[in-house]
C-alpha positions in Angstrom: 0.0 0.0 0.0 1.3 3.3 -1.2 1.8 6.8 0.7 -1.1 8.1 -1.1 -3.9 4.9 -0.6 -2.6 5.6 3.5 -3.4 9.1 3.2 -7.0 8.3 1.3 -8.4 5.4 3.9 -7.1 7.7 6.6 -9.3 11.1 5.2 -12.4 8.5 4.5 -11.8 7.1 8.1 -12.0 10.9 9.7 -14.7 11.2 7.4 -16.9 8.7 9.0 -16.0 9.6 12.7 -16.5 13.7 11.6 -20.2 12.1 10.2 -20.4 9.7 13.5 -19.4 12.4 15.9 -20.7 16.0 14.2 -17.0 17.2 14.1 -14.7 18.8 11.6 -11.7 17.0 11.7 -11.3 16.6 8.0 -11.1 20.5 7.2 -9.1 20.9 10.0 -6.9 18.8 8.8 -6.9 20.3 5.3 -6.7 23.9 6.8 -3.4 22.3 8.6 -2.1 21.1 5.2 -3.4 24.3 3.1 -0.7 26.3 5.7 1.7 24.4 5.0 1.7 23.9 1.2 1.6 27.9 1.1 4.7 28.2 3.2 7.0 25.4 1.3 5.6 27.0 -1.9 7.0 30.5 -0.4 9.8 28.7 0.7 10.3 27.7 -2.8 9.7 31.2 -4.7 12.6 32.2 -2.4 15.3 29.5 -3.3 14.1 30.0 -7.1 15.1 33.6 -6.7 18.1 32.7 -5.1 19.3 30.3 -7.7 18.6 33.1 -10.3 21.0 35.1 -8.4 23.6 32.2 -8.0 23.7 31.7 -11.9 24.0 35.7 -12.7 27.1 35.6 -10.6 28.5 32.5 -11.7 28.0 33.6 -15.4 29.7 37.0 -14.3 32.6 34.9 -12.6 33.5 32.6 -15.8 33.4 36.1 -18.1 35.8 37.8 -15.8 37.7 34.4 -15.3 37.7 34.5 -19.7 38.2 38.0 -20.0 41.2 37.9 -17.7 42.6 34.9 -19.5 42.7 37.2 -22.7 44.3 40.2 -21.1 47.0 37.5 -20.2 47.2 36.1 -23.6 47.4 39.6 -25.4 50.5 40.5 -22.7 52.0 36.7 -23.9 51.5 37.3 -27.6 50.0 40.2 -28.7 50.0 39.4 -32.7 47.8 36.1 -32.2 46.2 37.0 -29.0 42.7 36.4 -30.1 43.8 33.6 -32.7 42.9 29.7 -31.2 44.6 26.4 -32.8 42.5 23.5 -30.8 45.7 20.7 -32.0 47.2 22.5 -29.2 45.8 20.9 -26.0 45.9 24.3 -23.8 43.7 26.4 -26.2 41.4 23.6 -26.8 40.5 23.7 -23.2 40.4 28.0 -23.7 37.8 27.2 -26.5 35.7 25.0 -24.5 35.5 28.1 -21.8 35.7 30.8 -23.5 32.7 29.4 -25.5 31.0 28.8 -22.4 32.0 32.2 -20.9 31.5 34.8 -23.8 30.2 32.3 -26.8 27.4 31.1 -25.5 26.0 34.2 -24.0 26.4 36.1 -26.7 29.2 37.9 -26.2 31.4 37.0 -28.6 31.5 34.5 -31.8 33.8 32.4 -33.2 35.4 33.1 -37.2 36.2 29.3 -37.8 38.4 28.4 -40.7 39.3 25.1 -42.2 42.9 24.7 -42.8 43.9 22.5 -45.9 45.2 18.8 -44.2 45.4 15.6 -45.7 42.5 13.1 -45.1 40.8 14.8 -41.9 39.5 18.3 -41.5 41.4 20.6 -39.5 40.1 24.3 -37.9 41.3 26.9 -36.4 39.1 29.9 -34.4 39.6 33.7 -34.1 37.5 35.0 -30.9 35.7 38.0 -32.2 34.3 39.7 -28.6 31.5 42.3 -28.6 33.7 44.7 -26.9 31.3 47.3 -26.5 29.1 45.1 -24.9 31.2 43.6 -22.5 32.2 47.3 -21.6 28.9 47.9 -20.7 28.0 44.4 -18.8 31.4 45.9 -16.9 30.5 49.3 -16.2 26.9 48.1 -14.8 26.6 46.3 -12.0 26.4 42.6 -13.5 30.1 42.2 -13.9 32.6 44.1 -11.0 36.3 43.9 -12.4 39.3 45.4 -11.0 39.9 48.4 -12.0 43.2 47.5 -14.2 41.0 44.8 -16.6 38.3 47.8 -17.0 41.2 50.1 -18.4 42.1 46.9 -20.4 38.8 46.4 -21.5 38.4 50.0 -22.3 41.7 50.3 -24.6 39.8 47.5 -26.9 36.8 49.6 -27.5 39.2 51.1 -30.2 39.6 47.4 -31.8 36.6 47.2 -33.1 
């Protein structure tokens, strides 16, 4: 016998003593329960708003953690900077991030180009960022950098 066949034979059991007895212990019961079910389901409008709130900042977290990454490439090699080869095991893992990070969300997109190779197609990606956008997200309140990757972010307004 499941939870829910318990829970009818007990309500058709008070039922036949309320009936029996001239009480009211069914609606009590079901004013009991109708309390209840409205303060889980608050209970549960506030841990929905709180998860919304969890997943802004982790989205802001991975861009800063992606828009730091290229600030550090740019120092590294600032001709190819913004230029991904995923043979090489390092920036295939940056291309699964940064697609997650900026890609995804729309703010950036990847140029893909296939590279002539023998019997097996080969790619390579340019990162093309929506710098003005991510300027903005920066300047708001979504995305809180320190001040010396907004100045970064700032020169590349003049990239685009």
């Amino acid at each position: 016998m499941n939870r829910w066949t318990r829970l009818r034979w007990r309500l058709r059991l008070m039922r036949v003593i309320d009936w029996l007895l001239g009480t009211h212990l069914v609606d009590e019961a079901a004013s009991g329960w109708r309390d209840e079910l409205e303060v889980i389901q608050a209970e549960i409008t506030t841990l929905q708003a709180r998860l919304e709130e969890l997943d802004a900042s982790r989205g802001a977290i991975l861009r800063h953690l992606c828009l730091s990454y290229l600030q550090l490439r740019q120092i590294q090699s600032p001709d190819g900077w913004l230029h991904f080869d995923p043979q090489v095991p390092p920036e295939e893992s940056a291309i699964d991030i940064l697609t997650r990070g900026l890609v995804t969300p729309h703010w950036a997109r990847w140029r893909i180009t296939q590279v002539a190779a023998e019997d097996e197609d080969l790619y390579t990606y340019d990162l093309a960022p929506d710098w003005r956008a991510l300027h903005q997200d920066a300047r708001g309140h979504a995305t809180r950098l320190p001040s010396s990757l907004l100045d970064w972010l700032e020169g590349q307004l003049g990239r685009e």
